[in-house]
C-alpha positions as CSV (number, residue, x, y, z in Angstrom):
1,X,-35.6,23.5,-3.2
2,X,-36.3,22.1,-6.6
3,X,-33.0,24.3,-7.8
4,X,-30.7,22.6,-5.4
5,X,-32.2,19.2,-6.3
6,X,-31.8,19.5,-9.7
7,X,-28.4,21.2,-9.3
8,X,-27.2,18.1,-7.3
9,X,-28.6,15.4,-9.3
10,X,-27.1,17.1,-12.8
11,X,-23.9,17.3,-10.9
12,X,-23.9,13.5,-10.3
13,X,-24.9,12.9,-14.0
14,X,-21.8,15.3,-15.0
15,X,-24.1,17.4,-17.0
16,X,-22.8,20.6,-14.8
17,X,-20.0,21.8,-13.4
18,X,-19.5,24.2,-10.9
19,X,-16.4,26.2,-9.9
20,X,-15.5,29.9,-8.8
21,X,-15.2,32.3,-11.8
22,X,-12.0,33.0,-11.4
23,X,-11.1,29.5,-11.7
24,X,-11.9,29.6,-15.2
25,X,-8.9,32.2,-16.2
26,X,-5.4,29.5,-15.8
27,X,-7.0,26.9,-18.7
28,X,-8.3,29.9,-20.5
29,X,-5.2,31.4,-20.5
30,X,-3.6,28.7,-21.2
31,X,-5.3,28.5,-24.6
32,X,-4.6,24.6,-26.0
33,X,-4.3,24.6,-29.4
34,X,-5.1,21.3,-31.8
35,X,-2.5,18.9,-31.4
36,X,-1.3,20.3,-27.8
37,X,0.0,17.9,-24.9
38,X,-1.1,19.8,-22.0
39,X,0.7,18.3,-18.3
40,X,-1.7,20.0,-15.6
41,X,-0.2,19.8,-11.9
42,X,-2.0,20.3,-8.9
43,X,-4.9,19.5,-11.0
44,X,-7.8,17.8,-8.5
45,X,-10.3,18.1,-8.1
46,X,-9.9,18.5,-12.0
47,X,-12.3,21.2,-13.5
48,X,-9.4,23.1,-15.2
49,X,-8.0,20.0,-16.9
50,X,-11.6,19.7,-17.8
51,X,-11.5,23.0,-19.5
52,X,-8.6,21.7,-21.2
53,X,-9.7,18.7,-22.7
54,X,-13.2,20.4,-23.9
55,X,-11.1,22.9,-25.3
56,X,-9.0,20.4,-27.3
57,X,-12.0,18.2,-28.2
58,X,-14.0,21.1,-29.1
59,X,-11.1,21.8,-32.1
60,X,-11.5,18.0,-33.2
61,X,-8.2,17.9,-33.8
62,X,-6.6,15.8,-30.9
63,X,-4.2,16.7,-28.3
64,X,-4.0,15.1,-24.8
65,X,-4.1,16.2,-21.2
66,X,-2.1,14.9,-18.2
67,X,-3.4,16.1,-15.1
68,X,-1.3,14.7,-11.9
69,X,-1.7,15.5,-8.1
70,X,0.4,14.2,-5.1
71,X,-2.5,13.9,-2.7
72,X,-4.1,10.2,-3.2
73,X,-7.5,10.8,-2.2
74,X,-7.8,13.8,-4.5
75,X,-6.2,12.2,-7.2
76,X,-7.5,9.0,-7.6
77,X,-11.2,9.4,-6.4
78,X,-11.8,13.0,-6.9
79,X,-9.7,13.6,-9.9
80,X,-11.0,10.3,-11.4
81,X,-14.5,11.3,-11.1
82,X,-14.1,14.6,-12.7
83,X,-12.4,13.2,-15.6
84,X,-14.9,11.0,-16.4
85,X,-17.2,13.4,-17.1
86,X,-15.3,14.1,-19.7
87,X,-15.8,10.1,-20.9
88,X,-12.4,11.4,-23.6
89,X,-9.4,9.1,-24.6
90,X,-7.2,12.6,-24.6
91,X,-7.2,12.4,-21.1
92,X,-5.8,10.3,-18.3
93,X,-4.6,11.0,-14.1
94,X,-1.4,10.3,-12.4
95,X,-0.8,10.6,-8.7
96,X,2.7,12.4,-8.6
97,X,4.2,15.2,-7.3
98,X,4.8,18.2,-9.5
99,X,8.2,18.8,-8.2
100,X,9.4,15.0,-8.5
101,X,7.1,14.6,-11.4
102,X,8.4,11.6,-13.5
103,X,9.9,11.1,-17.3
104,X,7.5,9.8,-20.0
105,X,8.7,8.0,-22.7
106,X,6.9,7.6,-26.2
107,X,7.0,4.0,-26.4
108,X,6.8,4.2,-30.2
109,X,10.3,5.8,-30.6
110,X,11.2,5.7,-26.7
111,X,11.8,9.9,-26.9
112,X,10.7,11.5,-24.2
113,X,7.5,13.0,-24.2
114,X,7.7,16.6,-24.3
115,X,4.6,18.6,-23.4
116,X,3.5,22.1,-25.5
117,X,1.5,23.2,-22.5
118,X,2.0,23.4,-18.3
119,X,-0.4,24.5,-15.8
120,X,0.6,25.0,-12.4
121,X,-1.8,26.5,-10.3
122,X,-0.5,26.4,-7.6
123,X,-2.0,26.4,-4.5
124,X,-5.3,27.1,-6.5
125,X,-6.5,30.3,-8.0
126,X,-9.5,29.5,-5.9
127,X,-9.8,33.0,-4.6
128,X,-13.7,32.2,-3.1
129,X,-11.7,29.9,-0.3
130,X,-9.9,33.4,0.8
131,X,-12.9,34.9,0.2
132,X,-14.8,32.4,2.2
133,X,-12.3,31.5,4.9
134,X,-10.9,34.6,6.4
135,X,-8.5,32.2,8.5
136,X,-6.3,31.4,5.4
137,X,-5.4,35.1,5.2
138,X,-3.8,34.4,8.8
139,X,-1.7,31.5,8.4
């Protein structure tokens, strides 16, 4: 159908984004203001630190979002792509795990990088897999 088609190819170009509503509500939430460093965990395929980032770029006043994952496929091909939709320097991936997750240091004054905002959604608000999958209610 000309729908799908054009739903796909937009996709590819990065134009859309598609996720379950209820996805939306952590970043919202959330709420970044100007200036906010915002660590997201568990964050491929990377739609909510998408959120973030517009949300920071759409106040034009900086900030920066981390957004890590453990799983190496998800992080550095999935993740990756998602993020550069968002084609920002405010944003960048790391493949860690969020309950190991490492120090950063500010290498201007070698403090440690302290972040205004977390996001943890963890497993995934994804409620449309539960709602999709009635197996995940089982295990």
């Amino acid at each position: 159908s000309k729908l799908r088609n054009w739903a796909e190819r937009e996709n590819r170009r990065g134009t859309v984004c598609f996720q379950e509503l209820v996805s939306l509500v952590p970043a919202l939430l959330l709420a970044p203001k100007p200036g906010d460093v915002c660590l997201d965990l568990c964050a491929a395929p990377g739609n909510k630190s998408l959120q973030l980032i517009e949300a920071l770029a759409g106040q034009g006043a900086g900030g920066a979002v981390l957004s890590a994952d453990n799983d190496p496929q998800r992080c550095c091909l999935t993740l990756h792509r998602v993020l550069g939709k968002a084609a920002s320097p405010m944003s960048c991936a790391a493949l860690a795990h969020a309950g190991h997750f490492p120090v950063l240091v500010d290498n201007s004054s070698s403090d440690r990088l302290h972040y205004s905002k977390i996001l943890a959604d963890v497993p995934c608000s994804g409620d449309g897999t539960a709602r999709k999958n009635s197996q995940v209610w089982r295990s």
